[in-house]
C-alpha positions in Angstrom: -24.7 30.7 13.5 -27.2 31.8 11.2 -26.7 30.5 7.4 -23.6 28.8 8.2 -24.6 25.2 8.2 -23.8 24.5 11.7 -25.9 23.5 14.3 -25.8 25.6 17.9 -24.4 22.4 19.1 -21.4 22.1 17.2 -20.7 25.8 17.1 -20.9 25.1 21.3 -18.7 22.3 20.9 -16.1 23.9 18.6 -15.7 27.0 21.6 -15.2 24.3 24.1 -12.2 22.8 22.0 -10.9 26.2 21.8 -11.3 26.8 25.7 -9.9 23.6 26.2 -6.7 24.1 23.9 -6.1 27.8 25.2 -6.4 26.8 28.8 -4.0 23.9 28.4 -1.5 25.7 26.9 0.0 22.8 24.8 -0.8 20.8 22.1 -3.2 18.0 22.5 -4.5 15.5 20.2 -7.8 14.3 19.2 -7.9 11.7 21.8 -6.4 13.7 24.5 -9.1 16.3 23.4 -12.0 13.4 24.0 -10.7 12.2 27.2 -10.1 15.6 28.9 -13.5 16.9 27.9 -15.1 13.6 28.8 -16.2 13.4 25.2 -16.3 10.4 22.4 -13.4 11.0 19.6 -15.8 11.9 17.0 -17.5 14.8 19.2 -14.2 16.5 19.6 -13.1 15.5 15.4 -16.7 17.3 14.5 -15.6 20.4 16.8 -12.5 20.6 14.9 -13.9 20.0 11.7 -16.2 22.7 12.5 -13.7 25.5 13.3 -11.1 24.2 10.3 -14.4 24.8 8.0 -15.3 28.2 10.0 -12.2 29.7 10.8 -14.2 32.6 12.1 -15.3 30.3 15.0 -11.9 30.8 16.7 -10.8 34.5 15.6 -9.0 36.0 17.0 -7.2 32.9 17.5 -6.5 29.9 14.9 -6.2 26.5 16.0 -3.5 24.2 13.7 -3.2 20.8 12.9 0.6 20.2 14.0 3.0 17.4 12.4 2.6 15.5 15.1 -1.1 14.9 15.5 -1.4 17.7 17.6 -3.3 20.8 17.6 -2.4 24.0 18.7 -3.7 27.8 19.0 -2.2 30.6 18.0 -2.7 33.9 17.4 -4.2 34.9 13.8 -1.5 36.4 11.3 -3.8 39.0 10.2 -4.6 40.0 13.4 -1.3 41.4 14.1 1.0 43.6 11.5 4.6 42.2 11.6 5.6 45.6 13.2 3.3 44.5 16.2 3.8 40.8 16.5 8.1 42.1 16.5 7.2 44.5 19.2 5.7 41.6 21.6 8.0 39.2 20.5 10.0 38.2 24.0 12.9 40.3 24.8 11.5 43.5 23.1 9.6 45.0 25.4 10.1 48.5 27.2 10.9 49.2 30.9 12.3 45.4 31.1 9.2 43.6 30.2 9.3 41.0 28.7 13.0 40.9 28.7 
């Protein structure tokens, strides 16, 4: 990323978190992060150091640091109005999906 201070390398690495915490669909911690991804621990902290310090890295998504040690991905709030997010919200949908 030009003028942002990180290396093509971390930027790489902080995509492959996010592939890696989309595609497991649940929270996974640092070291389950490292381990999965065949990484060391600090590889997978700089990747999520990275995207905390860039948010932009993960838009539309944002990744969160959860109480338990966790992280997690979820959509951005301002990528959605609350009119929007209500409409996909489970049970809402038209013509029985998502109901």
């Amino acid at each position: 990323m030009n003028d942002s201070g990180l290396t093509d390398a971390v930027v790489h690495d902080a995509l492959t978190v996010l592939a890696a915490l989309v595609y497991a669909a649940r929270p996974l911690t640092v070291d389950d992060l490292a381990t999965a991804l065949d990484w060391p621990v600090q590889r997978a902290v700089g990747a999520l150091d990275a995207i905390g310090r860039r948010p932009i890295l993960s838009d539309p998504l944002a990744v969160e640091r959860l109480g338990c040690g966790g992280y997690a991905v979820t959509p951005r709030p301002d990528r959605l109005s609350p009119a929007q997010r209500d409409a996909l919200s489970p049970g809402t949908g038209r013509d029985g999906i998502g109901m």
